[in-house]
N, C-alpha and C positions, 0 to 999 in steps of 0.2 A: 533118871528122867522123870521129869512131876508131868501128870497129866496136861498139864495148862499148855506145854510144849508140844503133847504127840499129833495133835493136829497140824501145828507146824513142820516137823519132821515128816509125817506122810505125805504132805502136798510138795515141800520140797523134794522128796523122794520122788516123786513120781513128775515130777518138773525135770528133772533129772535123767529121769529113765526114759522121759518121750525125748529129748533134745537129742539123748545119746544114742536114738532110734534111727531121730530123725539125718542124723549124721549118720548112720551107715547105712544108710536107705539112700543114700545123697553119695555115698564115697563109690556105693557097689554102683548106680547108672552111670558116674565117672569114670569109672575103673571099665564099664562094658565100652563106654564111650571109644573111649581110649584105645581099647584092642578094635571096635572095630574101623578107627583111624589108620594103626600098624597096619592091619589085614589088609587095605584098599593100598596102601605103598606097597607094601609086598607085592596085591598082584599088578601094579604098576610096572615093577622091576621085574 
């Protein structure tokens, strides 16, 4: 790895690391969402 690249490699790394943040920061309010959709049918039924 020559120098001329590691600044390439760290800003994609960390492009990387916020997107894949930002998706599970995004899947976990779905995922809450989601149960408490079930929870309101259940106490439906």
């Amino acid at each position: 790895m020559n120098e001329g690249n590691t600044g390439f490699w760290v800003s994609a790394f960390f492009v990387v690391w916020g997107l894949l943040w930002m998706y599970l920061v995004v899947l976990h309010k779905r995922q809450r969402s989601l149960e408490d959709r079930v929870a309101k049918c259940e106490r439906r039924d």
